[in-house]
C-alpha positions as semicolon CSV with decimal commas, in nm:
position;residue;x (nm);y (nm);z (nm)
1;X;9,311;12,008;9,246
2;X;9,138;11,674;9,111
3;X;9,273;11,347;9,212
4;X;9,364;11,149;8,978
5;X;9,147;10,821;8,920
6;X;9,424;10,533;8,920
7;X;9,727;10,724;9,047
8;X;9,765;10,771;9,386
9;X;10,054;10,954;9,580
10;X;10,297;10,763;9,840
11;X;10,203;10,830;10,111
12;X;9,846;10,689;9,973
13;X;10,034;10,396;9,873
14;X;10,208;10,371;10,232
15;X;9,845;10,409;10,359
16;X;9,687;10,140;10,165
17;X;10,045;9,917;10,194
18;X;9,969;9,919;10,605
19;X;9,599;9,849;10,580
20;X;9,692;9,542;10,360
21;X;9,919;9,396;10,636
22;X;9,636;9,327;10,823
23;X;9,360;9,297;10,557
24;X;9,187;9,605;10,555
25;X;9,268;9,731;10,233
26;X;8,938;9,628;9,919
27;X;9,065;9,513;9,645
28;X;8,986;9,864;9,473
29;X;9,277;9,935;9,727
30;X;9,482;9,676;9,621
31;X;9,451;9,711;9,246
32;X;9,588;10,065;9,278
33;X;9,869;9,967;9,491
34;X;9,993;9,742;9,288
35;X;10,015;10,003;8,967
36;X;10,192;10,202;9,207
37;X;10,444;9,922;9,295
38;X;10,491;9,870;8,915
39;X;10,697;10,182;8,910
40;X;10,766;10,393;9,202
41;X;11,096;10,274;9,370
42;X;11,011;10,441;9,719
43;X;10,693;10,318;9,736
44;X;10,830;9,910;9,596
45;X;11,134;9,960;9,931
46;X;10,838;10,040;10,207
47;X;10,606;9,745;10,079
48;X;10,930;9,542;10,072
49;X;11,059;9,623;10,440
50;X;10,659;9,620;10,535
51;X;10,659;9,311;10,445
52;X;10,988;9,204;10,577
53;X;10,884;9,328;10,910
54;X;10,529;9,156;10,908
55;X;10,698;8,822;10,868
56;X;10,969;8,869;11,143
57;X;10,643;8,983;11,381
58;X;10,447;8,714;11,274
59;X;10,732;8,418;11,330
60;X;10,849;8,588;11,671
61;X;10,598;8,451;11,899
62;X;10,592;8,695;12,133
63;X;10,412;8,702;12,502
64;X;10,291;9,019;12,599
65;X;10,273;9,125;13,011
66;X;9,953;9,038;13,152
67;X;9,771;9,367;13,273
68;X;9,842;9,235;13,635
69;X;10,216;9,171;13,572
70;X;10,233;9,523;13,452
71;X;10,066;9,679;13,713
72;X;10,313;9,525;13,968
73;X;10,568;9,617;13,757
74;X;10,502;9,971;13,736
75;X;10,464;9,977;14,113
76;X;10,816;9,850;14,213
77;X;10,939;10,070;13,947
78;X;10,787;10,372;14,112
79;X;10,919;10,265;14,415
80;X;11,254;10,227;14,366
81;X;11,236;10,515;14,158
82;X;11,144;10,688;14,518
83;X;11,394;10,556;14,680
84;X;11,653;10,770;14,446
């Protein structure tokens, strides 16, 4: 089957929406995206919670375990989970 030039499918568009959240995507990419947006519902509610979800990342500020911290973590966990 031929794929169609400007069309793509959704789960293309989910592709292309994910590589966009971090700026992967050409503009190629892009471009065909946003005809898809312009009338597939699914495909407009995944870029929307995407989206949605990007922000709420992006404004959590999050710290992440140092590898050290999560080594010594994993150790008492193993041994406590011994002790049971």
């Amino acid at each position: 089957m031929k794929k169609r030039f400007l069309f793509i499918t959704c789960e293309e568009a989910m592709h292309i929406c994910n590589k966009s959240q971090y700026n992967e995507s050409s503009k190629w990419e892009k471009f065909k995206l946003n005809i898809r947006l312009s009338w597939c519902k699914v495909t407009r509610a995944y870029f929307k919670r995407n989206t949605k979800l990007t922000n709420i990342v992006n404004k959590a500020n999050t710290e992440c375990l140092k590898t050290e911290e999560r080594k010594t973590m994993e150790q008492e966990f193993q041994k406590e989970l011994a002790k049971h």
